[in-house]
Backbone bond lengths (Angstrom), bond angles and torsions (degrees), N, CA, C in turn:
res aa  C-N    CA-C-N  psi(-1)  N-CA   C-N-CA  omega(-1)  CA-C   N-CA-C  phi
1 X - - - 1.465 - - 1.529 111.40 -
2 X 1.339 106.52 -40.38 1.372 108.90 -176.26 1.650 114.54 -63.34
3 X 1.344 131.19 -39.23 1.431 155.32 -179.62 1.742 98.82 -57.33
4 X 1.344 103.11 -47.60 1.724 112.02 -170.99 1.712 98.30 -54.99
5 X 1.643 107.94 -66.05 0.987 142.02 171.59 2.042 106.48 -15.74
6 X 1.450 96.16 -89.80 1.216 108.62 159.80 1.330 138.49 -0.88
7 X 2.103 88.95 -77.20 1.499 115.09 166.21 1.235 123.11 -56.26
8 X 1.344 128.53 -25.14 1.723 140.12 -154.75 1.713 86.54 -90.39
9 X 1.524 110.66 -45.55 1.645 102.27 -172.21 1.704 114.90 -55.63
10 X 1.310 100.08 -29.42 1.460 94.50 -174.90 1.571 103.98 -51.63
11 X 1.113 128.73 -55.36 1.581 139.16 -158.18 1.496 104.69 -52.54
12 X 1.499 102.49 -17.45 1.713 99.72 -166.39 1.676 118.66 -111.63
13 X 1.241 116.46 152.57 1.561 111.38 163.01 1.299 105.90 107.11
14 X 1.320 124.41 37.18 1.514 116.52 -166.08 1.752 88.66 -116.83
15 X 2.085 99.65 170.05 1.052 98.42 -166.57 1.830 116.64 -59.69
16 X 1.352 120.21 153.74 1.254 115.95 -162.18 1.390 94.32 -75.12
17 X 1.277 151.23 -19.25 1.140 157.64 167.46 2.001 121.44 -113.72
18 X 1.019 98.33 54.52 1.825 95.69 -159.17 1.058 116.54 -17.04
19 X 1.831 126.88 -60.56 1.267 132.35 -171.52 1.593 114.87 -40.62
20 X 0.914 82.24 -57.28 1.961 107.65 -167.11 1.021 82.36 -50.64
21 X 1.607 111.70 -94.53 1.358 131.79 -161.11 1.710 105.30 -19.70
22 X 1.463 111.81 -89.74 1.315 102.21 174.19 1.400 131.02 -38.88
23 X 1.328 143.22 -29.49 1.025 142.58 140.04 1.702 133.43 -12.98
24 X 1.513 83.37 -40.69 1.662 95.49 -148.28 1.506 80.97 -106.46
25 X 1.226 144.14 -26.57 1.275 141.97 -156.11 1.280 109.69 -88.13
26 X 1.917 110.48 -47.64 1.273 129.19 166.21 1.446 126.24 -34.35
27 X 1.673 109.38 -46.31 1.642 151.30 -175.14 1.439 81.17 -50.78
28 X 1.696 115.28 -78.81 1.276 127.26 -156.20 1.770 122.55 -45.12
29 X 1.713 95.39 -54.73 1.072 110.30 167.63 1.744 124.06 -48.85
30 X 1.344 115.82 -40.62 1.167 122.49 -169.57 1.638 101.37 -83.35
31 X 0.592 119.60 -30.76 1.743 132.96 -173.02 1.580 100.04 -68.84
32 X 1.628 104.81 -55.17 1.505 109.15 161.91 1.521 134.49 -38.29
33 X 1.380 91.00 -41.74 1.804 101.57 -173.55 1.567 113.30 -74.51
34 X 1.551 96.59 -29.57 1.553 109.39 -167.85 1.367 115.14 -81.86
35 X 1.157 100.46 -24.48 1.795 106.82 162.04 1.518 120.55 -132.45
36 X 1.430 115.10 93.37 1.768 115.83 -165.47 1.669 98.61 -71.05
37 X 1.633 83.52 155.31 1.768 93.37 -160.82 1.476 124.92 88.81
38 X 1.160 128.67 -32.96 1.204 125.71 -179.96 1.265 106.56 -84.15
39 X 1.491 119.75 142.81 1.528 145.00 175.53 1.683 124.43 -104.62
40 X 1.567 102.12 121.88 1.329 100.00 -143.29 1.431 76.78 -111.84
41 X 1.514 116.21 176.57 1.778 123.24 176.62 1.592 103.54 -119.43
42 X 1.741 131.18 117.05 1.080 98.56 132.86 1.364 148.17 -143.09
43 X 1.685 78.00 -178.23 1.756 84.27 -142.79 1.604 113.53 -64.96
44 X 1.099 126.48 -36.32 2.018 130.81 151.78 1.041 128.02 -88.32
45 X 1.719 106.77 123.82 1.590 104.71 -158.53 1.709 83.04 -145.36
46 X 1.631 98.56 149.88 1.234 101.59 -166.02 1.316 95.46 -101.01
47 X 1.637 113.27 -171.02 1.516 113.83 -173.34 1.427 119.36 -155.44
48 X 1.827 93.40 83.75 1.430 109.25 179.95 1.253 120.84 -85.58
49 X 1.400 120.41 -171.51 1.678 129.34 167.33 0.925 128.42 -44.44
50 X 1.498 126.59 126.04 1.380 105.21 165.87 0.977 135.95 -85.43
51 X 1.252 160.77 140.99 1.506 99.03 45.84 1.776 122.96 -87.04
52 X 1.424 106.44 17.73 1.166 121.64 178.89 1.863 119.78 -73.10
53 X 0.994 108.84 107.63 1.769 102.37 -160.67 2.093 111.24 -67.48
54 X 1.215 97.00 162.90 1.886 88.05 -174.84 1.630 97.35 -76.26
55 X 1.348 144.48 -17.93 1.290 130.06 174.62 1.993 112.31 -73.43
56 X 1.034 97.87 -44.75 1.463 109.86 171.65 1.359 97.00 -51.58
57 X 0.958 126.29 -67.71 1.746 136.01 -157.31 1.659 88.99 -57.82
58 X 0.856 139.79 -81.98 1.415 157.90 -179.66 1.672 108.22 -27.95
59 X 1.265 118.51 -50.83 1.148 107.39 172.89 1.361 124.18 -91.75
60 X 1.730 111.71 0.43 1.989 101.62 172.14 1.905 94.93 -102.14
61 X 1.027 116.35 -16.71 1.182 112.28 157.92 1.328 139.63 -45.03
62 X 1.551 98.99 -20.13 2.167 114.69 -149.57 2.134 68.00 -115.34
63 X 1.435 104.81 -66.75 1.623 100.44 -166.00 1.253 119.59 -74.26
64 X 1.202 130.74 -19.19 1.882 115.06 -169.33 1.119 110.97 -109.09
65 X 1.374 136.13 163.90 1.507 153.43 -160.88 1.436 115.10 -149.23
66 X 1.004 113.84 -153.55 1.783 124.12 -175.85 1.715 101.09 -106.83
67 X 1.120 125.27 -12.98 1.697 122.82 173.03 1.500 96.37 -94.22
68 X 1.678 136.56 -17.40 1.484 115.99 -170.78 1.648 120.75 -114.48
69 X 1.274 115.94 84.76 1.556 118.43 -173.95 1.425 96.13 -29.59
70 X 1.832 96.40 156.01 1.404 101.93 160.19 1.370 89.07 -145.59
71 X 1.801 112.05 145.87 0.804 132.31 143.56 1.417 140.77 -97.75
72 X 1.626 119.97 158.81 1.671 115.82 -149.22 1.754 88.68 -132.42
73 X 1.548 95.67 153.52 1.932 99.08 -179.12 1.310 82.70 -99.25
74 X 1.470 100.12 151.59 1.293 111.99 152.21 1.493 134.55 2.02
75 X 0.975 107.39 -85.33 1.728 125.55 168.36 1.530 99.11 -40.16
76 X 1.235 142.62 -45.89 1.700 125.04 167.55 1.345 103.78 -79.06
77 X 1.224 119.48 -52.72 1.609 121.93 -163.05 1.409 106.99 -43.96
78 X 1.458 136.23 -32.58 1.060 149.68 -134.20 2.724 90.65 -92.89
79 X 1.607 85.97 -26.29 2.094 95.62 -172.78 1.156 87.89 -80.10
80 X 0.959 98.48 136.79 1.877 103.22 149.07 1.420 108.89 -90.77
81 X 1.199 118.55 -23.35 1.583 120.57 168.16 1.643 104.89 -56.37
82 X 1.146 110.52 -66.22 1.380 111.83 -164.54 1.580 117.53 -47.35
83 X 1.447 111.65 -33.58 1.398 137.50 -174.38 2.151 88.14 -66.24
84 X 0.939 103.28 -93.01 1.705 134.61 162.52 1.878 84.69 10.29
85 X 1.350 108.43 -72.88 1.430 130.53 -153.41 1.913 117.21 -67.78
86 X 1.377 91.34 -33.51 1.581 120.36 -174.99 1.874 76.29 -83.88
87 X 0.975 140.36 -112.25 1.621 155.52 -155.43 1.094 99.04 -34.54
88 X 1.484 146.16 -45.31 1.432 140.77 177.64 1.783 109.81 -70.14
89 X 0.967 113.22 -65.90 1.388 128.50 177.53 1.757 115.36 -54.16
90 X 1.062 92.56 -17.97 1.942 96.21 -166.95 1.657 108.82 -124.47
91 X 1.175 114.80 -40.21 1.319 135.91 165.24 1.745 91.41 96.34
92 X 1.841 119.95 3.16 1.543 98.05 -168.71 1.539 95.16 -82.40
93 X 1.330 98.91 168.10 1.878 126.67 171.13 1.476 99.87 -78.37
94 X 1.750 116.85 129.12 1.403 115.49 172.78 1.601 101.18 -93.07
95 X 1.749 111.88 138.43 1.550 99.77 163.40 1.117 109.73 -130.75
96 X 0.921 111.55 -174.19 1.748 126.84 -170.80 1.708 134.50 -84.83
97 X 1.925 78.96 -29.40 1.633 94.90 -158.72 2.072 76.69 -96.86
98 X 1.425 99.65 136.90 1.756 121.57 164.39 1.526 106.96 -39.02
99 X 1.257 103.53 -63.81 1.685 108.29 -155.94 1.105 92.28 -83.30
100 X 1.403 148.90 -18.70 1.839 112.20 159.73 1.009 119.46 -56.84
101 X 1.220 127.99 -30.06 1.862 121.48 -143.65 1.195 110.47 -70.35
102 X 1.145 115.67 125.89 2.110 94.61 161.08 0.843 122.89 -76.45
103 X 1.730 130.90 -26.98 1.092 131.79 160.89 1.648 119.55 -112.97
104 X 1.048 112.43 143.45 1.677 123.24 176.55 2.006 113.39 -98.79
105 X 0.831 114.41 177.24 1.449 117.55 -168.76 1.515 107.42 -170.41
106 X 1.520 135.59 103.31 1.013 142.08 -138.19 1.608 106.08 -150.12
107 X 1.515 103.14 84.86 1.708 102.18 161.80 1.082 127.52 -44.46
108 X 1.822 111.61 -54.18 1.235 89.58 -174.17 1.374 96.48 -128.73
109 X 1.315 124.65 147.48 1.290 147.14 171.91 1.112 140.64 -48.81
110 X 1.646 102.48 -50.54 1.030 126.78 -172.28 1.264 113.44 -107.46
111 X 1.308 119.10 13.76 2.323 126.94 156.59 1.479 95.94 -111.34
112 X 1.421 133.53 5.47 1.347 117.54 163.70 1.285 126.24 -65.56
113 X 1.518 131.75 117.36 1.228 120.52 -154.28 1.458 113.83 -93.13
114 X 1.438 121.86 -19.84 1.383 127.39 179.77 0.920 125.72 -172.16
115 X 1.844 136.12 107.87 1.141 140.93 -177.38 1.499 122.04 -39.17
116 X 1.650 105.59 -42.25 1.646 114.05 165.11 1.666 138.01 -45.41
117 X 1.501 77.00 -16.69 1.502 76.97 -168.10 1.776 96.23 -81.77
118 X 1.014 140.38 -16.84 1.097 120.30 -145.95 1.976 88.22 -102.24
119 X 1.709 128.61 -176.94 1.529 112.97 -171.71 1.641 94.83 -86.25
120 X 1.506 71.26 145.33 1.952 82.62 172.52 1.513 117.52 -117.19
121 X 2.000 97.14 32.88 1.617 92.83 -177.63 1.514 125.34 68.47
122 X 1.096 106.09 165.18 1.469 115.29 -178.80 1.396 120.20 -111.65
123 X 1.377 118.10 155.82 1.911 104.39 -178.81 1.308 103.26 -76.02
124 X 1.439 140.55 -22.38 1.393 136.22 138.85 1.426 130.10 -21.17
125 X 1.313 97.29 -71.56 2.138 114.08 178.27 1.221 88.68 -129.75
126 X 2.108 125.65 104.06 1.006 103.50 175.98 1.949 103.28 -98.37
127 X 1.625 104.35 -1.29 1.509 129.08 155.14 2.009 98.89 -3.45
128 X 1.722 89.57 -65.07 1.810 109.03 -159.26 1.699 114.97 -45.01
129 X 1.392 93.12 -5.85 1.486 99.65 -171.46 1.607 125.23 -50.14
130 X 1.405 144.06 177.75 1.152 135.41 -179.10 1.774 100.81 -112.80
131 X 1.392 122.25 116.61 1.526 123.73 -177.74 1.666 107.92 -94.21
132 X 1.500 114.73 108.81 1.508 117.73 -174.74 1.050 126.22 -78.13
133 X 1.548 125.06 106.68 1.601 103.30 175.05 1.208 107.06 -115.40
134 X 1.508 94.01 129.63 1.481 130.03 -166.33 1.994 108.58 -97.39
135 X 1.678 94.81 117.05 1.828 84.95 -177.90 1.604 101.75 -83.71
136 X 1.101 114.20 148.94 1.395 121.08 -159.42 1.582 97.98 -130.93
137 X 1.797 139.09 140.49 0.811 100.86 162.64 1.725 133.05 -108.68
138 X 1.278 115.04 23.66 1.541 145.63 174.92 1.328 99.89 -150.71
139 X 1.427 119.44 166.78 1.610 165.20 -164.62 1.253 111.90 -136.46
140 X 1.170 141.09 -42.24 1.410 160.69 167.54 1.185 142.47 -80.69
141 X 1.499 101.29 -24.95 1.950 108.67 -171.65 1.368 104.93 -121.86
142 X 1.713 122.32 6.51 1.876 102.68 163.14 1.569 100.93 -92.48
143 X 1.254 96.76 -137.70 1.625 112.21 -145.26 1.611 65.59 -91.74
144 X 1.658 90.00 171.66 1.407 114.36 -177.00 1.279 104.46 -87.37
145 X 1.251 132.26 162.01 1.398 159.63 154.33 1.580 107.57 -110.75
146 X 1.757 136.89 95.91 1.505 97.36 141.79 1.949 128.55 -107.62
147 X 1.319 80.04 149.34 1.364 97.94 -158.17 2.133 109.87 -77.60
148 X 1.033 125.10 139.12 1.379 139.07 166.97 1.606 105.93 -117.63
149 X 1.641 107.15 146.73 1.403 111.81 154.89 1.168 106.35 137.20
150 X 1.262 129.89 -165.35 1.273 152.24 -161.47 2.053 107.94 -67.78
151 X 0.808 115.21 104.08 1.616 111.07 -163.59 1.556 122.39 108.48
152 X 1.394 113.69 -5.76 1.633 107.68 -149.66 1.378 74.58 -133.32
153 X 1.672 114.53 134.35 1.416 135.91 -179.49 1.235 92.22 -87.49
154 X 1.421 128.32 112.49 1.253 120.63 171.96 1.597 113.82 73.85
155 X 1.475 106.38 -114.12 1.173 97.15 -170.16 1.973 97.09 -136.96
156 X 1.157 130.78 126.95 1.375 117.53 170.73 1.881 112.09 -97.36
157 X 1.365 96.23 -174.60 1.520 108.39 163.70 1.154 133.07 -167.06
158 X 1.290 130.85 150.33 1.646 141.51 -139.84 1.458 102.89 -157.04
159 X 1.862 126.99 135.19 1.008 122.91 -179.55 1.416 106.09 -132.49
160 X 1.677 120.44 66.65 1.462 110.91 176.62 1.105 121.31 -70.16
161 X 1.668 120.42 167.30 1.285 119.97 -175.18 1.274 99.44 -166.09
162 X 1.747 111.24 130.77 1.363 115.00 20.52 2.172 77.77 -108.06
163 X 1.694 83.24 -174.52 1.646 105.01 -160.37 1.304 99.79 -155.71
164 X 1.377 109.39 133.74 1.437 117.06 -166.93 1.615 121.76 -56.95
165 X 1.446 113.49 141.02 1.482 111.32 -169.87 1.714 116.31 -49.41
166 X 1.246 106.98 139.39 1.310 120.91 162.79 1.666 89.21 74.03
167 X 1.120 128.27 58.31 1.815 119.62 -162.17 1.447 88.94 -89.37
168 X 1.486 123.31 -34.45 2.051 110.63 -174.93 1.387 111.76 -61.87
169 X 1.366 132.50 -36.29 1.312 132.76 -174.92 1.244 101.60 -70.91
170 X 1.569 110.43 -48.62 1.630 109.41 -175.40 1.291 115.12 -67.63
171 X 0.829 139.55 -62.53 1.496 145.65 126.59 1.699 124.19 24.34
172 X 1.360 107.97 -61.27 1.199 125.24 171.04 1.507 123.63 -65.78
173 X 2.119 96.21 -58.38 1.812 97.78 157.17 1.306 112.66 -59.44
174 X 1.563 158.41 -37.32 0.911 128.98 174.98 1.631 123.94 -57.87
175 X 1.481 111.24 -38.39 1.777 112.99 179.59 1.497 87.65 -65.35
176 X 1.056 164.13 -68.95 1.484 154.06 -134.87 1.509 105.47 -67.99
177 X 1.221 122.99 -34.97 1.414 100.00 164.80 1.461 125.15 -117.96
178 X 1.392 102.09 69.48 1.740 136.11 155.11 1.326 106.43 -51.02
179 X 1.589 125.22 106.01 1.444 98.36 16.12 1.688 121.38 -111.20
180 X 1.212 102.70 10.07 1.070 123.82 176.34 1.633 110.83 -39.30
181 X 1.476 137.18 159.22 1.606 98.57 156.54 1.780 90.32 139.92
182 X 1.338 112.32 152.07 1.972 127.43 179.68 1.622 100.02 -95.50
183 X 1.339 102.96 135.48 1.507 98.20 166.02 1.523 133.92 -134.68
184 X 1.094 145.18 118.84 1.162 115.52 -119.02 1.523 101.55 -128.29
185 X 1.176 116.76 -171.35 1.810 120.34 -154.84 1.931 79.89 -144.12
186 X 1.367 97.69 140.05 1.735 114.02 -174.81 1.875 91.67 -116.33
187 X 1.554 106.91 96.15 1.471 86.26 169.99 1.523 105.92 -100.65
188 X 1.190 118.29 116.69 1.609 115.59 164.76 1.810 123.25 -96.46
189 X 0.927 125.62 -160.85 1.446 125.70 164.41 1.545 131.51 -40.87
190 X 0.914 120.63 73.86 1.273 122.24 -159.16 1.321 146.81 79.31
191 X 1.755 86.50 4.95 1.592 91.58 -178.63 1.458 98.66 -162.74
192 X 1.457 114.53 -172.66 1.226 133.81 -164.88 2.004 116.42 -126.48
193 X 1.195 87.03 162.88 1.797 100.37 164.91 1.368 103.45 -178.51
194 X 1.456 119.43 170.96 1.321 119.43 -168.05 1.395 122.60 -167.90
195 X 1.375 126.84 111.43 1.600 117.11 -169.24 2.007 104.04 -96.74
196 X 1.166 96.91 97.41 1.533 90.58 161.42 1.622 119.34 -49.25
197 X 1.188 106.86 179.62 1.640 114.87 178.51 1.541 111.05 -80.71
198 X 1.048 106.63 -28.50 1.426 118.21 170.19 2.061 111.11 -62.31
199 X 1.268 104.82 -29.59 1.369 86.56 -179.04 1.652 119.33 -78.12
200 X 1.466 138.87 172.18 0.949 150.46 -166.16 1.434 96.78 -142.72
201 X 1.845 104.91 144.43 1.499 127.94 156.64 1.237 121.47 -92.26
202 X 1.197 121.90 115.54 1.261 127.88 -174.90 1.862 103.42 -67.92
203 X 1.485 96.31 151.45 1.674 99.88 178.26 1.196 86.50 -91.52
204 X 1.499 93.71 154.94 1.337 130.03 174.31 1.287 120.78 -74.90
205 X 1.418 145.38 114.15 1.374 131.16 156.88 1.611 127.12 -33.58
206 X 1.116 112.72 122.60 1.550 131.90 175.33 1.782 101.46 -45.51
C-alpha cells in the first residue's frame, strides 16, 4: 500500500498551468543569473514531496529533461516519492555518482561537503558543468555575501541561509578555475537568486 501510495504522488503537483508556469519560472531563473544577487518571485510553484521544497520543484521541472542527470543529497535521496516525482515530471535519470549530474538538488546546504566534487566541465565544453540548486530557507537573514562581476552594478548583496560550510573559500576555488567551475540557483520561498561561476565575493575590509 505504501509503494502504491508513493507511486500515486508522482502523478501530482505539477505546474497548475505547465506552459505558463514553466515559462514564467524559466524567465525568473534567467533574470536571476543575469544579475547575481537579485531576488526574483515565482509566481507558479508546484507542489511536490517533501522534503523537496515547491520552489526547488518548480525550477528542475522548468530546466531538466531525459539528456540531464540529476543528482539528490541525502536528505531527498533518502523519498522514493521525491525520486518518483523528479523522473515522472522531468523525464531526467537520477544518479548517484556527483560528476554526472547536470543538475544537483540539495536540501540541505549546510551537510554538503564539497562543491568540487560535483563536474566542473571542461575548458573545451565548460557548458558540462553541474548547476546546484540549493533549497535555502531565507535570501536575507544569513551572513552576507557581497557580490562583484559581470551583471552586478558595482557591487551587490545577498544573505542566504543556510549555505554550505566554509562556502567563501569554496566559492573562491570554484571562481579560480574560470571557466571551468558549478554555478548555482538559490531557491528559497517563493523565489529565486543565483550566483553563476562568473560571480565573485568581494573581500571584506579588515
Amino acid at each position: 500500500m505504501q509503494a502504491a501510495t508513493s507511486h500515486s504522488i508522482a502523478y501530482q503537483g505539477e505546474f497548475s498551468d505547465p506552459v505558463r508556469g514553466a515559462q514564467s519560472v524559466f524567465r525568473a531563473v534567467m533574470d536571476a543569473t543575469a544579475r547575481p544577487g537579485s531576488i526574483h518571485q515565482l509566481a507558479d510553484l508546484c507542489t511536490p514531496p517533501a522534503p523537496l521544497t515547491a520552489s526547488a520543484a518548480a525550477i528542475i521541472a522548468t530546466l531538466a529533461d531525459a539528456e540531464t542527470p540529476v543528482w539528490l543529497d541525502s536528505a531527498l535521496a533518502r523519498s522514493e516519492a521525491v525520486r518518483d516525482w523528479i523522473v515522472f515530471h522531468t523525464g531526467a535519470p537520477v544518479t548517484v555518482h556527483q560528476d554526472e549530474a547536470s543538475f544537483a538538488l540539495v536540501a540541505a546546504p549546510q551537510s554538503l561537503a564539497a562543491l568540487n566534487g560535483f563536474s566542473l566541465g571542461t575548458q573545451e565544453y565548460p557548458d558540462r558543468s553541474t548547476t546546484l540548486i540549493l533549497q535555502v530557507s531565507d535570501l536575507t537573514k544569513g551572513a552576507a555575501l557581497v557580490l562583484e562581476g559581470p551583471g552586478v552594478n558595482g557591487t551587490a548583496s545577498i544573505a542566504p541561509s543556510p549555505m554550505p560550510l566554509h562556502f567563501a573559500a569554496q566559492w573562491r576555488d570554484n571562481r579560480a578555475g574560470f571557466p571551468r567551475g558549478v554555478d548555482l540557483i538559490l531557491a528559497g520561498p517563493g523565489c529565486v537568486a543565483a550566483l553563476p561561476r562568473t560571480t565573485r565575493l568581494a573581500q571584506r575590509e579588515a
